[in-house]
C-alpha positions in Angstrom: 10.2 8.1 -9.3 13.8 8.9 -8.8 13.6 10.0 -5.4 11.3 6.8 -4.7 13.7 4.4 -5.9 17.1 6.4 -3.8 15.1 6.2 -0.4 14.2 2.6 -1.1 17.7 2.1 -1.2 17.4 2.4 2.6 14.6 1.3 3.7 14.5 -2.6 5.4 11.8 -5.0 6.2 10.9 -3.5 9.3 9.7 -0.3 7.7 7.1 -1.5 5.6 5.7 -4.9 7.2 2.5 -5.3 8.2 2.6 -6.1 11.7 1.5 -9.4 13.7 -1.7 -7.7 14.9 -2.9 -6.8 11.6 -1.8 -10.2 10.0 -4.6 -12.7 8.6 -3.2 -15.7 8.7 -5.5 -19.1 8.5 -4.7 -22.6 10.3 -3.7 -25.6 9.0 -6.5 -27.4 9.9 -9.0 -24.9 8.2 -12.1 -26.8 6.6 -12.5 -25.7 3.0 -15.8 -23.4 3.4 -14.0 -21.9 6.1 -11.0 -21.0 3.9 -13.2 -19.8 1.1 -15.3 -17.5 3.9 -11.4 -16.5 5.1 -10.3 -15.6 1.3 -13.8 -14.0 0.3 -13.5 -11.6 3.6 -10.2 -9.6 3.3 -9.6 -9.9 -0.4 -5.5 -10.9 -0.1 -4.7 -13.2 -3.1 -2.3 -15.1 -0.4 -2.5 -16.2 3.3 0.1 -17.6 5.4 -0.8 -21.0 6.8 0.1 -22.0 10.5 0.1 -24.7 13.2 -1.8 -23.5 16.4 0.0 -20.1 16.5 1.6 -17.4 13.9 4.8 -18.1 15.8 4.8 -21.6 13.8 4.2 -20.8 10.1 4.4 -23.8 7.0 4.3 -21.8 4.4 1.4 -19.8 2.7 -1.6 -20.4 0.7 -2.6 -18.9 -3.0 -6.3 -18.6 -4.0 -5.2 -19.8 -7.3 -4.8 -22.7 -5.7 -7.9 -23.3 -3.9 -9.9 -22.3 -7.6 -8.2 -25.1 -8.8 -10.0 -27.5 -6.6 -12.9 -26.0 -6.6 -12.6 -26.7 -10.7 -12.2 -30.2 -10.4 -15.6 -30.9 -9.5 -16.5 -33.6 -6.9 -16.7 -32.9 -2.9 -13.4 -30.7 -2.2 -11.0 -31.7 0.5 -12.1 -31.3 3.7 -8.8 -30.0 5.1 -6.7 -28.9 1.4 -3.7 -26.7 3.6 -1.9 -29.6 4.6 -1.3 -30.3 0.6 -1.8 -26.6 -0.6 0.3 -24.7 1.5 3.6 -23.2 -0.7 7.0 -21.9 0.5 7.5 -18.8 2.4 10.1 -17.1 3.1 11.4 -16.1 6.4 13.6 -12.7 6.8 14.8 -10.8 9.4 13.7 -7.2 10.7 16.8 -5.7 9.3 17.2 -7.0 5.7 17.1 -4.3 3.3 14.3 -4.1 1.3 16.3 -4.5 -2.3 18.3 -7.7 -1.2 14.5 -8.8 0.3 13.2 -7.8 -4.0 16.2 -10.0 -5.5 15.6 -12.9 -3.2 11.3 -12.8 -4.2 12.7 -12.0 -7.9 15.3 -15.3 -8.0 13.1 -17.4 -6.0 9.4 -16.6 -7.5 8.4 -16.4 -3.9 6.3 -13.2 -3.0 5.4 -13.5 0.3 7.9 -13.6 3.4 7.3 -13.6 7.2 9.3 -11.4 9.3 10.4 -13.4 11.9 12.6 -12.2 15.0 16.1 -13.8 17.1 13.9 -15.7 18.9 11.6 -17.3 15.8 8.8 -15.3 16.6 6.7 -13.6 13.7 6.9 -9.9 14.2 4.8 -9.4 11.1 4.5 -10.1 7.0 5.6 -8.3 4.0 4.5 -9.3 0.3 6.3 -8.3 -3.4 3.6 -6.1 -3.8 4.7 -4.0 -0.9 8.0 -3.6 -1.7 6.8 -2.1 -5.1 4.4 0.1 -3.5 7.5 1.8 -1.5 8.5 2.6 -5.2 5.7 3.7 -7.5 3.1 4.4 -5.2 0.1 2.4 -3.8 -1.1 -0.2 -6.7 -5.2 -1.2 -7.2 -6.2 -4.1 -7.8 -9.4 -5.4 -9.2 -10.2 -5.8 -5.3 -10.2 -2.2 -4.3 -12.8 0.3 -4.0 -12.2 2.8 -7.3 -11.9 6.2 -5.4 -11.5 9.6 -7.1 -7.9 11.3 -7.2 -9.7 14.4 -5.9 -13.0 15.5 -4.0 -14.4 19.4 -5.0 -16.2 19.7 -0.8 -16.8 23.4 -1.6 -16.1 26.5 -3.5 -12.6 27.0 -1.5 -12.1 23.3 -0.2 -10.8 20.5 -2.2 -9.8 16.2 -1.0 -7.2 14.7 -2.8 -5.0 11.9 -2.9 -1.6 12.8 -2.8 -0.8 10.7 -5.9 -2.9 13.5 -7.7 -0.9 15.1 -10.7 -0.5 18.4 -10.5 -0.7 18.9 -14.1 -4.1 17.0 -13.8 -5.3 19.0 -10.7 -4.8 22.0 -12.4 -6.3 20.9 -15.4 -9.5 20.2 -13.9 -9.5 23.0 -11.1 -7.6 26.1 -12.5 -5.8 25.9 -9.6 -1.5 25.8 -10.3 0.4 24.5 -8.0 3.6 24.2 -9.6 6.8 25.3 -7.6 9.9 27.3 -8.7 11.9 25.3 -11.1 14.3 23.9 -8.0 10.9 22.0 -6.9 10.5 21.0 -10.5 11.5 16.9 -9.9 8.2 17.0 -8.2 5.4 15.6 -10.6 2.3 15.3 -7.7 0.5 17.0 -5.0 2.2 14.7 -2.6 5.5 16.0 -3.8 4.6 19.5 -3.7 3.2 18.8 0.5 6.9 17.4 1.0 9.3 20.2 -0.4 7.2 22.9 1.0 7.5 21.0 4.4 10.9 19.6 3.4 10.5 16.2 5.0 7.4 14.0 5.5 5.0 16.4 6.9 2.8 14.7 10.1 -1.0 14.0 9.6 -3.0 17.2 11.0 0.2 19.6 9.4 -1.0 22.4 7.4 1.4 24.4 5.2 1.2 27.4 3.5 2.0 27.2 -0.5 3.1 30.6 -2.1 -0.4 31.2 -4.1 -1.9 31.1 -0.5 -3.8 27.4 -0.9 -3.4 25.9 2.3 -2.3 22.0 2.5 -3.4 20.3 5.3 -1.9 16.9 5.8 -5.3 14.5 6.1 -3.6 11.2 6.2 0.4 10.1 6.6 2.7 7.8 8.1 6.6 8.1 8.6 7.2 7.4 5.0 4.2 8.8 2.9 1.7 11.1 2.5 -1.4 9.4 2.0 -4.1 12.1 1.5 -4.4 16.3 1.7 -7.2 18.8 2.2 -6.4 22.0 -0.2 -8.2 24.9 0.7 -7.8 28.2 -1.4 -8.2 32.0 0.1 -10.8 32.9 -2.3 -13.5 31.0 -3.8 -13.2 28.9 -6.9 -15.8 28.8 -9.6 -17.1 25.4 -10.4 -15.8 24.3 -14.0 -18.6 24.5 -16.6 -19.9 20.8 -17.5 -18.6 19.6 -20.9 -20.8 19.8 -24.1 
């Protein structure tokens, strides 16, 4: 956590918005079964509302919102963004990311649009991300449970790099604990890092002292995401619980 919270320090918007492409943004013209169908389909809680083009945003729209008509009974709105739509807020590329948590914190606003010199939207970044960057991915009730950690053979193991390694070891026999200079590390993801001593690249495999081989399945520039352990000898199958 304490290293999480020192490189958030430096990070800025750029670093952690999701880009224009991969936006889903709804018009403000949107007919209301269209916006439920929108809403229903990629499972955001908030969606930013535009005129014609991203490049002219009004503000967003909350789901909590469009529940609430919905619970009023009668024939809903036909067009509701023109009256739903809420504030955004509108940053630049290069803000840091803890002057961009204050402003959400003091304004109860958690959704900004990136926007660039010119006005255009170069991409989106929500409250939720920004605390990602500091504790680590958070569920929600929308997404798919997955386990920490796949056994895929006697020798091979998939986990997510969250996976403590207390836990790992726990359930697999398998120790991964570093010498007590690598001791700040609590997770497998940790243990992938100081052994590669940065953020290692996806398709990276290194070689931890025991002779388990990490092999980087999934990373980007600031996290690892996922890692394939593979061990030199077999590993017996833990006996099923009484």
């Amino acid at each position: 956590m304490r290293l999480r919270i020192q490189e958030f320090q430096e990070l800025r918007v750029e670093d952690v918005m999701v880009a224009r492409a991969e936006v889903k943004a709804v018009e403000v013209n949107t007919e209301f079964p269209d916006l439920l169908k929108v809403f229903a389909e990629c499972t955001h809680s908030r969606l930013p509302v535009f005129r014609e083009t991203l490049d002219d945003p009004i503000g967003f729209v909350h789901i909590k919102d469009v529940v609430s008509e919905l619970a009023k009974g009668g024939e809903p709105p036909k067009r509701p963004l023109e009256r739903l739509h809420r504030e955004v807020l509108y940053v630049p590329p290069s803000m840091k990311l803890s002057d961009l948590l204050v402003k959400m914190q003091s304004t109860r606003i958690h959704l900004a649009l990136v926007v660039d010199e010119y006005g255009g939207t170069d991409g989106l970044v929500s409250l939720e991300d920004l605390v990602e960057e500091i504790v680590g991915d958070i569920e929600d009730e929308h997404d798919d449970e997955e386990p920490m950690f796949v056994r895929r053979s006697a020798r091979v193991w998939e986990v997510d790099a969250r996976t403590e390694i207390q836990d790992f070891a726990e359930e697999t026999g398998i120790d991964l604990e570093l010498s007590d200079e690598d001791s700040e590390f609590d997770t497998l993801g940790g243990i992938a890092y100081a052994l590669a001593g940065r953020v290692p690249v996806r398709g990276e495999i290194l070689k931890h002292p025991s002779g388990v081989e990490i092999e980087v399945l999934d990373a980007d520039a600031r996290r690892i995401r996922r890692l394939r352990l593979r061990t030199p000898e077999p590993v017996p199958a833990p006996k099923p619980q009484e």
